[in-house]
Phi, psi and omega in degrees: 000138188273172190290148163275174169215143185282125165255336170191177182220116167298129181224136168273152202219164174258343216193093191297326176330295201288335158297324144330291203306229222010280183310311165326302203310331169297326164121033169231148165226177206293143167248166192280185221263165172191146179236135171238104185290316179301002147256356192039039195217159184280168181206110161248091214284113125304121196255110157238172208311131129106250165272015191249139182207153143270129188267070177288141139229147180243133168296148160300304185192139187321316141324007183254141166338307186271322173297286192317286192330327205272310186300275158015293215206017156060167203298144178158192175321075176304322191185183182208111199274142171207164209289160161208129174286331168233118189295335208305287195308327196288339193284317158359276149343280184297319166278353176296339175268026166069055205242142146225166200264157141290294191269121165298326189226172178257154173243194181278144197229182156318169177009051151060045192241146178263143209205177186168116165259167173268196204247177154279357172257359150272345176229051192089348195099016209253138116337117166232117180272136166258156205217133176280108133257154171298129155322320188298309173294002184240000000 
């Protein structure tokens, strides 16, 4: 089995705007906004060296995934996204190891990426989104 990798760490925003300055100031820049309605949230990729990106998301309406997390526990850390090459088998994997999943299966992600989170009481309290990629994107 190959090494793991971080494809980003989601952070939740009331304001993609205002967060954005914050990450520029750091030396990342912006990509363009995408709304993933079956999630319900706006997504702005911060681009920084090499493979590191930051995820803002802003909800869409409060009833949304990112809307609750935000009422709940205020703008911060939402998740932590990490590659997996085959989404089927890594969910496969994980419940055989009693993991339990949110998504049983995968669904549409960001840039049309196959995506599948575990739960937080499988992992620490942490949200881990699995992100499908081609060896060719990394």
């Amino acid at each position: 089995m190959g090494k793991g990798s971080v494809n980003h760490i989601g952070i939740a925003t009331d304001s993609l705007d205002n967060t954005a300055k914050v990450w520029e100031a750091l030396g990342f820049t912006q990509g363009d906004d995408e709304v993933v309605e079956s999630q319900g949230v706006k997504i702005r990729y911060m681009r920084g060296d090499g493979e590191t990106n930051i995820e803002l998301l802003e909800p869409l309406s409060a009833d949304s995934p990112v809307g609750k997390f935000l009422s709940v526990r205020g703008p911060g850390v939402q998740q932590i996204a990490v590659n997996v090459p085959d989404l089927v088998s890594k969910i496969y994997q994980l419940k055989g190891m009693g993991i339990r999943m949110i998504n049983d299966e995968p669904i549409l992600g960001s840039n049309g990426h196959k995506i599948a989170f575990i739960h937080p009481s499988s992992c620490g309290g942490v949200l881990v989104e699995l992100v499908e990629y081609e060896q060719s994107e990394l």
